[in-house]
C-alpha positions as CSV (number, residue, x, y, z in Angstrom):
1,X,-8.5,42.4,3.4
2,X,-6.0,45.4,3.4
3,X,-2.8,45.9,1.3
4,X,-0.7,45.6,3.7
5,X,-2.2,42.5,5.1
6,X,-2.4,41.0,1.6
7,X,1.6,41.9,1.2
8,X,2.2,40.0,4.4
9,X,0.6,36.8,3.0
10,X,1.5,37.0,-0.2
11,X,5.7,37.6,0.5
12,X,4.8,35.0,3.3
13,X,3.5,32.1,0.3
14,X,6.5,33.3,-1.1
15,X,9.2,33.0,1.3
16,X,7.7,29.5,2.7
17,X,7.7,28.3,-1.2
18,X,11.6,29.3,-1.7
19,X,15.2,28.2,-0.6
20,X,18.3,29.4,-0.5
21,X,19.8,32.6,-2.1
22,X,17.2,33.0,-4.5
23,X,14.2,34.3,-2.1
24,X,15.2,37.7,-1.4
25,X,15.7,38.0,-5.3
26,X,12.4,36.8,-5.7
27,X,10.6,37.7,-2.9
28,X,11.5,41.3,-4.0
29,X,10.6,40.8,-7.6
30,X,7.1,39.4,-6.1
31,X,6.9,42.3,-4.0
32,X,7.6,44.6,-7.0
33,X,5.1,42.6,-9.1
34,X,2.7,43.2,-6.9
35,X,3.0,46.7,-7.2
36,X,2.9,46.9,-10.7
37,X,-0.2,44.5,-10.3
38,X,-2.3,46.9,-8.5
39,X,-1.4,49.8,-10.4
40,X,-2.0,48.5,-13.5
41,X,-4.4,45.4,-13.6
42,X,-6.6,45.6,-10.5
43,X,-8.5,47.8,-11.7
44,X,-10.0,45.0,-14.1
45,X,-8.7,42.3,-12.6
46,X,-9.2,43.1,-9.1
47,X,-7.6,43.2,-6.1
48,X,-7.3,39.4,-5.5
49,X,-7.0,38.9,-9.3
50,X,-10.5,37.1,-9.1
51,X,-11.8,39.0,-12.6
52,X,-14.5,41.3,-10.0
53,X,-12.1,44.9,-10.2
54,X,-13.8,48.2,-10.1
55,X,-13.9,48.9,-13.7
56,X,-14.7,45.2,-15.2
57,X,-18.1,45.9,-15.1
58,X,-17.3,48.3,-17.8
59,X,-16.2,45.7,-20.0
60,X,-17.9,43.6,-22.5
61,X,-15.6,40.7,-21.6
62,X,-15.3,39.7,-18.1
63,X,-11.2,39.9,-17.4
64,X,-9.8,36.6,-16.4
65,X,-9.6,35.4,-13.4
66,X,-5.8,35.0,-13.0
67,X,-5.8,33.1,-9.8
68,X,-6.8,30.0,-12.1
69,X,-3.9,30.1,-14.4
70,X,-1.8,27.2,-13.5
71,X,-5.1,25.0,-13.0
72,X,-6.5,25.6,-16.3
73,X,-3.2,25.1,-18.0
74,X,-2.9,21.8,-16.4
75,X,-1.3,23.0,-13.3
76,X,1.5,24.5,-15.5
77,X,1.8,28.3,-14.6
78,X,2.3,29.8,-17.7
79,X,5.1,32.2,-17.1
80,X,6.1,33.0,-20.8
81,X,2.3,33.1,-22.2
82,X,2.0,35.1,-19.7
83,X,5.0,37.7,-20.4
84,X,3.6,38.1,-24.1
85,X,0.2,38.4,-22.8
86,X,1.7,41.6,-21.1
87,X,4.2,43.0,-23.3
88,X,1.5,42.9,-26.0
89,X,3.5,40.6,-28.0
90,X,0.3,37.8,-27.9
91,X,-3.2,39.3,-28.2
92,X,-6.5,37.7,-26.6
93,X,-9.0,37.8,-29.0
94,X,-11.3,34.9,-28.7
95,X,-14.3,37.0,-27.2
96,X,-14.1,39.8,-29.6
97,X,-12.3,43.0,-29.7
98,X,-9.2,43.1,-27.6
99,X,-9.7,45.7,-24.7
100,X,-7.1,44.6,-22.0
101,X,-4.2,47.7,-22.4
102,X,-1.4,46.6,-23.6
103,X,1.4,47.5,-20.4
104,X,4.4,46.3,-22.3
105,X,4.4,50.0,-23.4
106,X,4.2,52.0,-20.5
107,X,6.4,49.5,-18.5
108,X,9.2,50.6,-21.4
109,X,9.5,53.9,-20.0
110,X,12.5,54.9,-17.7
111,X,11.3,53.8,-14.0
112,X,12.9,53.8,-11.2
113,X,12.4,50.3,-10.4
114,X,14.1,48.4,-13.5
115,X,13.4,48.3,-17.2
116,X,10.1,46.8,-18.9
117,X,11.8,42.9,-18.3
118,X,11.9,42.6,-15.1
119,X,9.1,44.8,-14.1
120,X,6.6,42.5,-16.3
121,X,8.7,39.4,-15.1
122,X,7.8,40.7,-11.3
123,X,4.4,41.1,-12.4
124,X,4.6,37.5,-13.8
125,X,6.1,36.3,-10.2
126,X,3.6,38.1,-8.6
127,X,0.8,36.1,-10.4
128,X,2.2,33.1,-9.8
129,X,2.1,33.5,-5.9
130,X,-1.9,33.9,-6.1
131,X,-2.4,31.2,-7.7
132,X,-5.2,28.4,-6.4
133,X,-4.3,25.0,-5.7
C-alpha cells in the first residue's frame, strides 16, 4: 500500500476515533507523527511498524513490532514509555547491546515543525493509531 493511501487510512482511524475540537489538533499531530515515523523509524521498523523495515535485517535484534504495543501492555498504549523510549531517556537493553538511535537528539534541533515535545509526542500519536485490536 502507498503513502498516500496509508495517510488516508490512517487520519481516517483517526478522525472516526475523535470528537469535538480536539481532532484537528490531533489529527495533525498524527499526521505529523507520521512523518517523523517514516523518516526516522521505518527504516527498522518498517513501513506498517510490523518490525520487517529495510535495514532490520541488519540488526542483531529484530525491532519491535510496534503495532502490538497496547496488546502486550494489556491493552494500555503506553504513551509515556513510549516518549522515553524515544527521547533516550529509557534504554532497551534486554537483548543485548542497545542499537535503536536515540531520536530524542536529533528531534532537539530547530525544525520547522515544533520542538523535540511535540514532534516525539506526534510520533507517539502516530503509533497509537496503528495499533492492533
Amino acid at each position: 500500500m502507498g503513502t498516500a493511501a496509508w495517510r488516508k487510512i490512517v487520519l481516517g482511524v483517526v478522525s472516526a476515533s475523535l470528537v469535538g475540537a480536539a481532532l484537528p489538533q490531533t489529527a495533525n499531530a498524527a499526521e505529523n507523527g507520521m512523518a517523523e515515523y517514516e523518516a526516522r523509524c521505518a527504516p527498522c521498523h518498517g513501513e506498517n511498524g510490523a518490525g520487517d523495515g529495510p535495514a532490520a535485517s541488519a540488526l542483531r535484534d529484530r525491532p519491535s513490532d510496534l503495532r502490538l504495543l497496547a496488546k502486550n501492555n494489556d491493552g494500555v498504549f503506553p504513551d509515556k514509555v513510549l516518549e522515553s523510549v524515544i527521547d533516550g531517556r529509557k534504554t532497551i537493553r534486554a537483548h543485548g547491546n542497545f542499537e535503536m538511535p536515540v531520536w530524542g537528539r536529533a528531534l532537539s534541533q530547530p525544525a520547522t515543525n515544533g520542538d523535540a515535545a511535540a514532534r516525539i509526542s506526534a510520533v507517539v500519536e502516530y503509533l497509537r493509531t496503528i495499533q492492533v485490536k
